[in-house]
N, C-alpha and C positions, 0 to 999 in steps of 0.2 A: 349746488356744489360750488365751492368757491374755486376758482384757479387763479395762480398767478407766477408766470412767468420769468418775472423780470427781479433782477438782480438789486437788493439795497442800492442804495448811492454812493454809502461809505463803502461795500465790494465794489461798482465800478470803477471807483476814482484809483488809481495804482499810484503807489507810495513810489516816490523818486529811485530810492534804494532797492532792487530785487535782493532776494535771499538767494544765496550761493547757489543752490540750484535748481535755479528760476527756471532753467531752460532745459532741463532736466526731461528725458521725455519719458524714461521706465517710468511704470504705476504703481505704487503704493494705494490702495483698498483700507479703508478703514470705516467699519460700522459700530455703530455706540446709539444703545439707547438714554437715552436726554430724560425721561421720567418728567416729561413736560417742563421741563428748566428749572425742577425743584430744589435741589443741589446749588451748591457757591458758585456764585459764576467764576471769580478768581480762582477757584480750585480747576473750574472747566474746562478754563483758559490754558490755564499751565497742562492742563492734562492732554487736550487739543496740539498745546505745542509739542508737547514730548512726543507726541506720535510723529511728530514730522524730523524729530533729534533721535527715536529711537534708535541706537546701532546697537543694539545687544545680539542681532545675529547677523552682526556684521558690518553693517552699511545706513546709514541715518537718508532720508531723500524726504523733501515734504510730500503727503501724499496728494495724489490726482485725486481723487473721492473720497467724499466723507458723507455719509449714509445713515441718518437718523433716524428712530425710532419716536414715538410719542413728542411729535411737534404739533403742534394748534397753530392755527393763523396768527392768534394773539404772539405768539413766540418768536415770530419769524423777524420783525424788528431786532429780538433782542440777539437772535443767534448771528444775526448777518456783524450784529457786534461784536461778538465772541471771537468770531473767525476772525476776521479784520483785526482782533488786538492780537489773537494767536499767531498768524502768520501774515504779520506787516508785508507789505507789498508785495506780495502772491497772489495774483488775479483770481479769486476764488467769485466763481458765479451761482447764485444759483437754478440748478436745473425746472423744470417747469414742474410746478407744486399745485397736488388738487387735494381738497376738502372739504370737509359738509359738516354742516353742525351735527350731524349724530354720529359723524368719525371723530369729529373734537369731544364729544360728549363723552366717547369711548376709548378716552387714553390719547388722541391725536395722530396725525397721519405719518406719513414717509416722507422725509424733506432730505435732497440731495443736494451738495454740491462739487461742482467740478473745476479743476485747475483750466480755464479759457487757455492758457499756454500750450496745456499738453494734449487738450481733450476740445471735443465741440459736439452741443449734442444735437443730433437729427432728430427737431421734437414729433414728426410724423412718425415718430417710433414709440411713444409716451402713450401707454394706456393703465387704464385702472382696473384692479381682478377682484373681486370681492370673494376675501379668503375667508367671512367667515367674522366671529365677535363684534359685528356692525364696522369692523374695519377693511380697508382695502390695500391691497399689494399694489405696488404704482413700476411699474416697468418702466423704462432709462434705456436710449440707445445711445451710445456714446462712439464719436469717430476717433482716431489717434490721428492728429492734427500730423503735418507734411509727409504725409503717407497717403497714394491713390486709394479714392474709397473704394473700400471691397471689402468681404463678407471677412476677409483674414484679417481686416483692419480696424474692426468696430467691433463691440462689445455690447450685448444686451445685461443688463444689471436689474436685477427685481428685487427690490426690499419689503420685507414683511414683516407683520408684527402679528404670528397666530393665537389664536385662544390662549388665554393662561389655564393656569388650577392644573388639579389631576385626578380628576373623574373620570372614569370611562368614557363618559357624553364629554365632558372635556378634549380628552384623545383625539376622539372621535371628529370631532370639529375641524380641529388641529389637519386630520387627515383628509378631512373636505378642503380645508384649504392649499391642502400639499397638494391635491388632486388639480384644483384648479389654476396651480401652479403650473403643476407638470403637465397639461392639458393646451395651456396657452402657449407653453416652449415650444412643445412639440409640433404645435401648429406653425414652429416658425422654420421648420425643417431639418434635414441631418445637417450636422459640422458647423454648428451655431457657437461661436463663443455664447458664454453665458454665466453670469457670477449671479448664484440665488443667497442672499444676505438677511440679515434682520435677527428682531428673537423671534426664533421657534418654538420657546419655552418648551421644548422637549426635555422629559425628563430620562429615557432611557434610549440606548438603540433598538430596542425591541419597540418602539411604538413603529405604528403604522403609517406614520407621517413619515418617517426618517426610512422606511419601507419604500414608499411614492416616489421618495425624492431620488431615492439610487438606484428607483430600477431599470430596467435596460430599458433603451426608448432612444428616439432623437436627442431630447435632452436631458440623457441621465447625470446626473448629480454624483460629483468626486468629494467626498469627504475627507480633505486635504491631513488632517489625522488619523487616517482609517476607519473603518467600520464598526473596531472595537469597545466595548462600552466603556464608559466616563464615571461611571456611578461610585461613591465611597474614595476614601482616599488615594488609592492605586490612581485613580484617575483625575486627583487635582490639578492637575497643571492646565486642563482641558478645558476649567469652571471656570465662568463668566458673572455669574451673580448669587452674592453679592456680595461686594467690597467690605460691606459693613454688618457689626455686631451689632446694632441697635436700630430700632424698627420707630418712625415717626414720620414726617410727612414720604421720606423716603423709606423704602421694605429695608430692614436687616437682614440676619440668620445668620451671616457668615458668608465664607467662599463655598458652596457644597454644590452647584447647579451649573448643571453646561445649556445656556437657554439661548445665548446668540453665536450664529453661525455665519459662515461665507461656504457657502458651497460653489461648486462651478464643473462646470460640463468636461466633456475625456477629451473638447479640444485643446482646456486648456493644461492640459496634463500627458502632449503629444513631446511636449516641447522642440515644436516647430515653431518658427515664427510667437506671435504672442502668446504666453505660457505662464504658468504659473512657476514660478521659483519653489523648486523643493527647499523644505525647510524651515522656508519664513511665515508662516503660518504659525499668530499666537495670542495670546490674552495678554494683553500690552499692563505690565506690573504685577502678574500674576509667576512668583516663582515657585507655584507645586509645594510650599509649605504653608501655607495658610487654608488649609480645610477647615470648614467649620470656624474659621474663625476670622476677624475682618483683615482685610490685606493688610492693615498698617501695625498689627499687633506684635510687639517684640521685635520686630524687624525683617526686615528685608533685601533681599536678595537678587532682585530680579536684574539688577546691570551690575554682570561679575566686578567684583573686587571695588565698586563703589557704591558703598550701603550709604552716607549722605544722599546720594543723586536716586539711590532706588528707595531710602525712608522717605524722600518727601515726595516721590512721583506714587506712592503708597498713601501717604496721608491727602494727598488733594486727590487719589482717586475714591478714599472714602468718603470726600464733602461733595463731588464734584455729581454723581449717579450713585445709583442703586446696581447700575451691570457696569462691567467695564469693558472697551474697545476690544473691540477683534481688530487684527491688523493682516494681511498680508502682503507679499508683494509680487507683481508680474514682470517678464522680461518682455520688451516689447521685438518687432520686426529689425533685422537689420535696415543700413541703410547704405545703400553701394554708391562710390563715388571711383571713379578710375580716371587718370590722363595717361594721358601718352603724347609723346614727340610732336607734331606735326607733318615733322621731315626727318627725313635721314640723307646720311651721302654730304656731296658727292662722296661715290668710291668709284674704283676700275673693277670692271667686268671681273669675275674671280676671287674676289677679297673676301676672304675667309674669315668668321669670327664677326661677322657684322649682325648685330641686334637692334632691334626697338625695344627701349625698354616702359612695361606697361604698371605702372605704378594703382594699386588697389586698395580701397579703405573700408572700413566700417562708419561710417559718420554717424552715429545715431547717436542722440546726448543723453549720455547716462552717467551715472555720480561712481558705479562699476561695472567692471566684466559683466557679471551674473546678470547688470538688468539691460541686456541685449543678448538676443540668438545669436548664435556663430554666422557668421558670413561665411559659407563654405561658396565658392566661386571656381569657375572653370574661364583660362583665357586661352583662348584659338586664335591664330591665326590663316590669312587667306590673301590670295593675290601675292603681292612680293613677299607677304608674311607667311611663315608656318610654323605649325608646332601646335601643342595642345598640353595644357598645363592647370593641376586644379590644387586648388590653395583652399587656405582657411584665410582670409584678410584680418589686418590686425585693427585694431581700434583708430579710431583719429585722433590726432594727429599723426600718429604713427598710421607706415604703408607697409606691405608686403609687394615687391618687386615680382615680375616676370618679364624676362626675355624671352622674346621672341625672335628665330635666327630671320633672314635676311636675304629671300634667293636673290646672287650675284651672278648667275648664270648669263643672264642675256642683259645687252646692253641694252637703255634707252631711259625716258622718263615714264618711271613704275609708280604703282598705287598701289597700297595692301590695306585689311582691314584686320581689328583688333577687335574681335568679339568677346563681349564680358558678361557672363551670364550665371544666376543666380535662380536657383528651383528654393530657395528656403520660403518659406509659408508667406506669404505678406509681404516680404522684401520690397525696399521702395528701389527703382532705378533697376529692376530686376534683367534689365537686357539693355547695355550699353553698348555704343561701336565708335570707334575712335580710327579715323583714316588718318595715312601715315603714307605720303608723295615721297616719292627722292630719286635720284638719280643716278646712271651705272654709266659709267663713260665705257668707252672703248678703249685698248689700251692707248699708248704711242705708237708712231710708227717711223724711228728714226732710220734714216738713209745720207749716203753721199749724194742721192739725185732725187730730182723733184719728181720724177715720172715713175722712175722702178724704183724696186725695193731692193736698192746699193748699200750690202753690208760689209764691202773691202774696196778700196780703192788706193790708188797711186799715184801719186801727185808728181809731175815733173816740171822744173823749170831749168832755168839755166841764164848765169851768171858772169859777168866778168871776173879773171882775178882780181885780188887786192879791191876789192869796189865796197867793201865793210861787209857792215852785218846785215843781209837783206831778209824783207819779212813775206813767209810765205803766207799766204788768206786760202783756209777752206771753207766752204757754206757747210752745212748739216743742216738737214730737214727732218720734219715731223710731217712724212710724208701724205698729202691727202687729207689734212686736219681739217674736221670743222667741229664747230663748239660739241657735239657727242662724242668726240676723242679724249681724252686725257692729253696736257699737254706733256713739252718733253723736257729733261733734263741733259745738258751736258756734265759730266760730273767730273770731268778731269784725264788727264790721260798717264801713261807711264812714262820715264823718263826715258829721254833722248839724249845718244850721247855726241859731244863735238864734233865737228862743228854746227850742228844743230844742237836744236833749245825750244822749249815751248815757250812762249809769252802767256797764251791765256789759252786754256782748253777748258773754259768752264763756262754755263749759261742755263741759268734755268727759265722754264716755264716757255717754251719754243711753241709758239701756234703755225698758225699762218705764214709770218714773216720767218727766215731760215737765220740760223746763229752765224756766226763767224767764228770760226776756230784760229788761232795764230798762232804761227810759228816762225822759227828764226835760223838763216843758215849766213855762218860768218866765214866771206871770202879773204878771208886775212892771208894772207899765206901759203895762199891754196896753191897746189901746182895744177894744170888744167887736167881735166880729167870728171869722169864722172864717180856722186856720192850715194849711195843707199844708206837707208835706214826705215825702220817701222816700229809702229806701236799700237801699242789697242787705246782706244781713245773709247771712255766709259758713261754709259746713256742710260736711263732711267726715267720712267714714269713720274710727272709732277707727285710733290709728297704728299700721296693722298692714300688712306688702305686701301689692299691690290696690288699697290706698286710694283713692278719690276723692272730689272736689270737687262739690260741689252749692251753688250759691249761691240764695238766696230775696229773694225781692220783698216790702217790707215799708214801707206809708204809713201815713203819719198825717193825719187829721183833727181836730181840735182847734176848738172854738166857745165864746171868752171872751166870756162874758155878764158885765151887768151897767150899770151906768151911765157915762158920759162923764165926770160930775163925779168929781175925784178924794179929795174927802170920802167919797165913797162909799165906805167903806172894804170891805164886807161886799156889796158890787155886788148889792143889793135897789132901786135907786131911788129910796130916801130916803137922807137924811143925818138920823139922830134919834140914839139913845140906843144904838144896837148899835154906830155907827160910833164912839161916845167911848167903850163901853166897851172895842173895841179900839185906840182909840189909848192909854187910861190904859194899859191892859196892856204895850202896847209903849212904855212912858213914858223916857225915858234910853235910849234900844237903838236900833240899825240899824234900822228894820224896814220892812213895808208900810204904817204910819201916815206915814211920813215924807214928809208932804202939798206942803211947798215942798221937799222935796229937798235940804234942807241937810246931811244926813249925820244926823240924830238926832232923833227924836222929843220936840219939846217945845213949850214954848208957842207959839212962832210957830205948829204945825202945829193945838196948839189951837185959836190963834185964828182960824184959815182955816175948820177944821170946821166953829165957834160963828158964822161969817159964812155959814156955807152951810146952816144948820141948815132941815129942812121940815117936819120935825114933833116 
């Protein structure tokens, strides 16, 4: 038996350029029996590519597998060329290839290849089943590349090539080989992916091979067109071979035979995780009007509303085989990605509306929606986090958002976690957790005193007459501060009226060190006596969410002393020598000496003092 493993040179070597969607990770399935490379190879080519352009039911993707029938060792040079001109730098490898001279002698073995990008095969999965016409079925286990391997993540693929003709002993054969088929599956236990492929040359649903393949078992066979029969017109669209009206190194007869299949197991028909795509399941150039007669005759139909692009994907399917590709396509496992914040806060103790917000994706590279499962996902949270919230996540680049509220309850430096968890089949990153620190201060705690919690106080002083505008200073504290406080805000106070005034009742962000509040009471004029007033002077939590308001109670008492007489300049009692030396001083000026009031310090006010003089 011959085997060989390794990939041409020309698949090695990857062309600078990838194709659009190189990185593409849904599966496209596609098997085609090759009739040992009898057919143009230019027609093969272009037909090889169209499988990877086909969007006639929807969506074009090059495919991960391509699954050949009647390959000889002699062949394998020339196919590795084929592909390589089909789809320019698309890392196509191929999978581990066995044969024997009496499987070459007998029409040629199963030769697979796989996209290295999307796929990787575990060759300890690679056996050969002999089904039977001196040929063997070669089984493929393939893993779906950044995906943890598990049983939901790999795929077993068997291609076959059973007995031809239609003899009863024929049949018969046929059903030995489904037997051995289904025998090896089964031995590989329940909930196996599993894609059974090739031509079966079956020619009706009533044989007994096509019995084998679907009956109940571990690995029953989904007949992705039903189980209904194929035979005669009603059932063209179904038929596989042959392309062609004329019979010569390659078979003729027409379209009239449904002989290659893609069968696969009920896992993948759960559509959990990786699945089969309803729908996409079809004989690639084959539009249901050509029975009985070759695909390329009179025309063609097969890519709506562009009969150029479906006549010639018809004509190189008549040079290229004798059968033509079965194509389907699989959606593969999501792929979960989430972040979240790091931190949150600061906030004050109590602040309402506070969130983490937990951003969730699908990342799995696919060319569309359909070739990925839903990301149905649940995010919980715990610790400072809660809540419990279950989404479908949107594809990537695009996110689906969840908040999560925020217990503000207790003050301190908090941790919560963001649990993100996913039950779909296969799913990669199936259980993510994202911690999220931050911080809850304690509110302020503004007072007139360093020690208690003084939320009115009375400030008294006391002033000479005429002595100007004097400035009163109050401290305010953020009583008890250390850095788990919030600090504090002076935010301004109410107006006060003559001869008091505020200077400055503003100050934010008060820790430790206490503010200075200012105010002003002008002795201009005063006659002695004492003055009241109050005001609410208004405090608040540094701007942070939480915040509140605390307003404080804040009087004054004020007691101008001094004399009545308005010589008095220095409100002692006498009028002597202290009073003229403040009036000389404010001699020519505005000032407190400006005894009649005329706007300026001078002799007149002299001579009022010199009138009033007592000692």
């Amino acid at each position: 038996m011959l085997k060989n493993r390794l990939p041409s040179l020309a698949l090695a070597l990857l062309a600078a350029a990838a194709t659009a969607d190189s990185a593409s990770a849904q599966v496209r399935v596609v098997n085609y029996n090759l009739a040992k490379l009898a057919g143009s190879a230019t027609a093969l080519r272009a037909v090889l590519a169209e499988a990877g352009t086909d969007n006639a039911y929807g969506f074009a993707v090059t495919p991960s597998v391509l699954a050949f029938q009647e390959i000889r060792a002699a062949d394998l040079a020339a196919l590795d060329g084929h592909i390589a001109a089909a789809f320019p730098g698309v890392p196509f490898v191929r999978a581990t290839y066995t044969t024997s001279t009496t499987e070459d002698g007998a029409g040629g073995a199963q030769c697979l290849y796989y996209r290295s990008d999307v796929l990787a095969e575990v060759t300890s999965g690679h056996a050969d089943i002999s089904t039977g016409a001196s040929r063997n079925s070669d089984r493929w286990l393939l893993q779906l590349n950044g995906y943890t391997a598990s049983s939901a993540t790999r795929f077993y693929l068997y291609a076959s090539h059973l007995k031809a003709s239609n003899t009863s002993a024929d049949a018969a054969e046929r059903n030995t080989g489904a037997t051995a088929l289904r025998n090896n599956a089964n031995a590989l236990g329940a909930g196996v992916h599993t894609i059974f492929l090739g031509d079966y040359n079956l020619y009706t649903n009533a044989e007994s091979a096509y019995a084998t393949m679907t009956a109940a078992g571990n690995a029953q066979a989904v007949d992705p067109l039903g189980p209904a029969n194929w035979v005669g017109a009603s059932g063209a669209i179904k038929h596989t071979q042959s392309p062609r009206d004329v019979t010569g190194t390659l078979i003729g007869g027409g379209v009239d035979d449904r002989f290659d299949f893609q069968f696969s197991t009920t896992e993948f028909h759960d559509n959990d995780g990786l699945s089969y795509i309803a729908g996409t399941y079809r004989t690639l150039g084959n539009d249901g009007l050509h029975y009985n007669l070759a695909i390329n005759t009179g025309g063609n139909s097969y890519f709506p509303g562009q009969a150029a692009r479906s006549n010639t994907l018809a004509t190189n399917l008549f040079n290229a085989s004798d059968h033509m590709p079965v194509v389907a396509d699989y959606q593969v496992p999501p792929v979960m990605q989430a972040t979240a914040p790091s931190t949150f806060g600061p906030v004050i103790r109590g602040a309402t509306g506070i969130t983490v917000a937990v951003q969730v994706s699908n990342a799995a590279s696919v060319v569309t929606p359909l070739g990925v499962d839903a990301l149905a996902a649940t995010v919980a949270g715990s610790g400072v986090l809660s809540g419990s919230q279950s989404i479908t996540a949107a594809l990537a680049p695009s996110s689906t958002t969840v908040t999560l509220p925020v217990n503000t309850a207790v003050a301190g430096a908090l941790s919560g976690t963001a649990t993100i968890s996913t039950t779909v089949e296969g799913a990669q990153n199936a259980l993510i957790t994202r911690t999220v620190t931050g911080t809850v201060l304690a509110p302020s705690s503004p007072s007139w005193s360093l020690k208690t919690n003084q939320t009115a106080r009375t400030v008294t002083a006391s002033f000479g007459r005429n002595t100007g505008v004097q400035e009163i200073q109050v401290p305010l504290y953020n009583r008890g501060y250390t850095t788990a406080m919030a600090r504090l805000d002076a935010d301004g106070a109410n107006a006060v009226a003559a001869p008091f005034a505020i200077i400055d009742a503003t100050e934010p962000n008060i820790a430790a060190t206490p503010a200075t509040l200012r105010f002003s009471f002008d002795t201009t004029g005063l006659a002695p006596g004492d003055y009241t007033q109050s005001t609410t002077v208004f405090t608040s939590d540094e701007n942070l969410p939480g915040a509140l308001s605390r307003p404080l109670t804040l009087g004054f008492t004020v007691t101008v002393t001094g004399s009545s007489n308005p010589a008095d300049l220095n409100g002692d009692g006498f009028v002597n020598a202290s009073d003229l030396s403040i009036l000389l001083a404010q001699w020519g000026t505005v000032g407190s000496a400006d005894i009649d009031g005329d706007g300026i310090v001078g002799g007149s006010d002299l001579a009022v003092l010199l009138a009033a003089w007592s000692a």
